[in-house]
N, C-alpha and C positions, 0 to 999 in steps of 0.2 A: 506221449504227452497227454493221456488220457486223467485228469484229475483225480479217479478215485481213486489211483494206482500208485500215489506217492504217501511214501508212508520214511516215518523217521528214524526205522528200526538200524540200518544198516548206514546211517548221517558219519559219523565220525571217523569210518575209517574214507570212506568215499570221499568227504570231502577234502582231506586231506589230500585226496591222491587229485581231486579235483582242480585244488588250487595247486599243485602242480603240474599238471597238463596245462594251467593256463599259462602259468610261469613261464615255465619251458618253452610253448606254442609262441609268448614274445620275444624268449632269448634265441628261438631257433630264425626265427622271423627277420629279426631287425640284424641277425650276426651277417645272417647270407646275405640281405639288402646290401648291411656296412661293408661286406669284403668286395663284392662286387663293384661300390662305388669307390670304394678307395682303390680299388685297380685301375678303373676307365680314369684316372687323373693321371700327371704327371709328379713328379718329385717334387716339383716347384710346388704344386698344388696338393703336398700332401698334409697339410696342417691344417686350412679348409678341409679336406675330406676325414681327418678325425674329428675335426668339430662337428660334422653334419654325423659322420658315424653315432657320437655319442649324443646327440638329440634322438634320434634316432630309436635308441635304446632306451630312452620314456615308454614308459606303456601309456595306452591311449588311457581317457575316462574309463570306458566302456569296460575294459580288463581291471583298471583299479576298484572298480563298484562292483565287479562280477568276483573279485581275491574276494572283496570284503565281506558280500551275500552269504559266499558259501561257508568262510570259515565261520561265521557268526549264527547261519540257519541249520534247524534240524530237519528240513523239509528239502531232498535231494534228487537227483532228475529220476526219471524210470528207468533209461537206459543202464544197463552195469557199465563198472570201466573196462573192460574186455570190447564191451559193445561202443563203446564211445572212441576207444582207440583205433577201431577201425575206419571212420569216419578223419580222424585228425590225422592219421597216417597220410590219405590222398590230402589234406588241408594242410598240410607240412612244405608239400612241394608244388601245392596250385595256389596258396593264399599269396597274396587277395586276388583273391579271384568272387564268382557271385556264386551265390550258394543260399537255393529256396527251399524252404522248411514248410510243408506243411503239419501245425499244429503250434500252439504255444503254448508255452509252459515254464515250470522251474528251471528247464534245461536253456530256456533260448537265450537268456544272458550270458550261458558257457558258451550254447555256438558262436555268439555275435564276436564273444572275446577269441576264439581260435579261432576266428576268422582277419586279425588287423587292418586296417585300411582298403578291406574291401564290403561287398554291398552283400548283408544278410535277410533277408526277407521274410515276415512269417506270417501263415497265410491261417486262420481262427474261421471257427463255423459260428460262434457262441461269442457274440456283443458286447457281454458281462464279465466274460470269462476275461476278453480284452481289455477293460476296463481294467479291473483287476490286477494283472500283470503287469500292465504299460501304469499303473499308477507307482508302482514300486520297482519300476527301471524302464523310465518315461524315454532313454534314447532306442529303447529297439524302433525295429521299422515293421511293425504289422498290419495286417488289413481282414477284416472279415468278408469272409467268402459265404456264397447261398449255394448248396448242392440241391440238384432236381433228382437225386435220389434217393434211396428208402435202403437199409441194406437186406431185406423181405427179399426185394427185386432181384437178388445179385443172381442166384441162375436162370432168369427170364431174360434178364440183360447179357448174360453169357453164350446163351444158344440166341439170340435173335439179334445183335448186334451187327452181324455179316448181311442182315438183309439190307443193311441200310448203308447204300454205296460211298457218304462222306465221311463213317467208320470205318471205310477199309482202309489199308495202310499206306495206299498210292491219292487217296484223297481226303484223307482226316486233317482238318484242321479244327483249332478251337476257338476263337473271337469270331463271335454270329455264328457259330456253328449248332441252332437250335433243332436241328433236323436229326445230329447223335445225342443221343442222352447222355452218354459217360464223357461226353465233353464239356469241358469249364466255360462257359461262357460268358461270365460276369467278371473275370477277375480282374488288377488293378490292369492298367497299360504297362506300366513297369514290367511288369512279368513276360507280356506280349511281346513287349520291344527288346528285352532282355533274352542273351544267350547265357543259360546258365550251367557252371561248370557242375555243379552238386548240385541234387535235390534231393531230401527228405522227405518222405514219407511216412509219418508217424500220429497221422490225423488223415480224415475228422474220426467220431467216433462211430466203432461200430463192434458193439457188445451188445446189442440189442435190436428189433426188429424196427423199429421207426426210427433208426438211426443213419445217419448219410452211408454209414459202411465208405469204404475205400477205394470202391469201382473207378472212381469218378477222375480221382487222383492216381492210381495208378497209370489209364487209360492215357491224363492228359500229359504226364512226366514224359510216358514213352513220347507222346507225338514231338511234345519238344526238343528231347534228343535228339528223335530223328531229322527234326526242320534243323540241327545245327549246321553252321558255314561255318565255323572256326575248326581251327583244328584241333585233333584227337578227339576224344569220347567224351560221354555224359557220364558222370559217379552220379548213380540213382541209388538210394538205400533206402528199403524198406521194411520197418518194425513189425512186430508180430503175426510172425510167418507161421506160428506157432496157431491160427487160426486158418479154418477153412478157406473162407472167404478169399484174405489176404496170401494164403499159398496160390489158391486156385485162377487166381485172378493176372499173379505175379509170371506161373508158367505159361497162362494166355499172351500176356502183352512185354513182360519183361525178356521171359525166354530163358529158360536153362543153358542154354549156349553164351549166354554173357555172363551167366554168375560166376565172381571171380573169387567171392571167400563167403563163407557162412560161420556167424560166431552167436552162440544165445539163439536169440528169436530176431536177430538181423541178417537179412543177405544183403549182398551188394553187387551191385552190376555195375557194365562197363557197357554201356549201351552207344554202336557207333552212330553216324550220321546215314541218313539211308542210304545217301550214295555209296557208301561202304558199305554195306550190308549188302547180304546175299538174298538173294528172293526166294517167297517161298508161297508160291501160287496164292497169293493172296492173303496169308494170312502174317502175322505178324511174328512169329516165331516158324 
């Protein structure tokens, strides 16, 4: 989601293919919804459960302004659709479910829409950038975030992180957690209070040295995995692995032992609850 990265060279065939993942993402959505409802009825009750079926099968706003964006813009997300598919695959059979984004961008009108009647969230380091965005598809849900780091920092913060005992994996947490750096501490409550099935990692930015780099975000995605109570795993997916930083960072705190598929410059983990997970004398992998 990095702004200087969208470019309108490769627009027409992607969007095409765009506005079909959307398409598809409501007819696969609303089909499974309507078979399921129309079974839990009786026969008596089955002329009610076509009507509700076929309401049902509306696509929301959100997916009609997001067909409309793309087929009409030449300006199309950074992800490839290889890399997007991977992501809609696990959104196929948990939506709606909550699924936090960090970054915003051209793309987060596609998430919001393959996501239907569940809560998409997107989390901006850059004030402007949100303005921006949220002026030209005013229903996303985003919030600007302050990171306390630099991405300069990122191997000072990698070797010296375990000094600091409310980083380690048995007591990291992130609301008031100012005593870890690579913890979030500002962000909305929603997030706090929320168990989220997906998260994205695809911000803030870090192509440069005074810039938040991804420390910070990768660090806090895992801790909330692992605080999860519901059942099965976090889908944690992280953009541009294809950088130092963002590898280096990912086999710290994500783990090789979760990544479950690599396509492009995306991995994705399946990252369990800690009470699932196996220990490993302190460290997070």
């Amino acid at each position: 989601m990095k702004r200087p990265q969208f470019t309108p060279g490769r627009s027409c065939l992607l969007v095409v293919a765009l506005s079909g993942l959307i398409i598809g993402a409501l007819l696969f959505s609303n089909l499974t919804r309507s078979v399921g409802n129309i079974s839990s009825f009786g026969l008596c009750s089955l002329a009610s459960a076509k009507a509700r079926a076929a309401a049902e099968y509306a696509a929301t706003p959100t997916q009609l302004q997001a067909i409309l964006h793309y087929a009409t813009s030449k300006i199309v997300p950074q992800q490839s659709l290889a890399e997007i598919s991977v992501t809609l695959d696990v959104l196929k059979t948990r939506s709606p479910c909550n699924f936090l984004v960090f970054g915003l961008g051209f793309d987060s009108l596609m998430w919001t829409s393959l996501n239907p009647h569940g809560t998409t969230l997107f989390l901006e380091e850059d004030p402007k950038w949100v303005q921006t965005i949220v002026k030209n598809a005013p229903t996303l849900n985003a919030h600007t975030v302050q990171y306390r780091t630099q991405l300069k920092e990122a191997d000072s913060l990698l070797k010296t992180y375990r000094s600091e005992p409310l980083c380690s994996p048995s007591k990291a947490y992130l609301r008031g957690n100012y005593k870890c750096k690579l913890a979030l501490t500002g962000l909305p409550d929603e997030v706090y209070e929320k168990e989220w099935d997906l998260i994205m990692i695809d911000a803030p930015r870090g192509y440069f040295p005074e810039a938040p780099g991804r420390m910070a975000a990768i660090f806090s995605a895992v801790v909330m995995a692992r605080a999860r109570k519901g059942s099965g795993v976090t889908h944690v997916y992280l953009h541009d692995v294809n950088r130092r930083v963002e590898k280096m960072f990912a086999e710290e705190f994500l783990c090789r032992k979760y990544l479950v598929k690599a396509v492009g410059r995306l991995w994705h983990f399946e990252i369990p609850p800690a009470s699932n997970a196996s220990q490993s004398d302190g460290r997070f992998c």
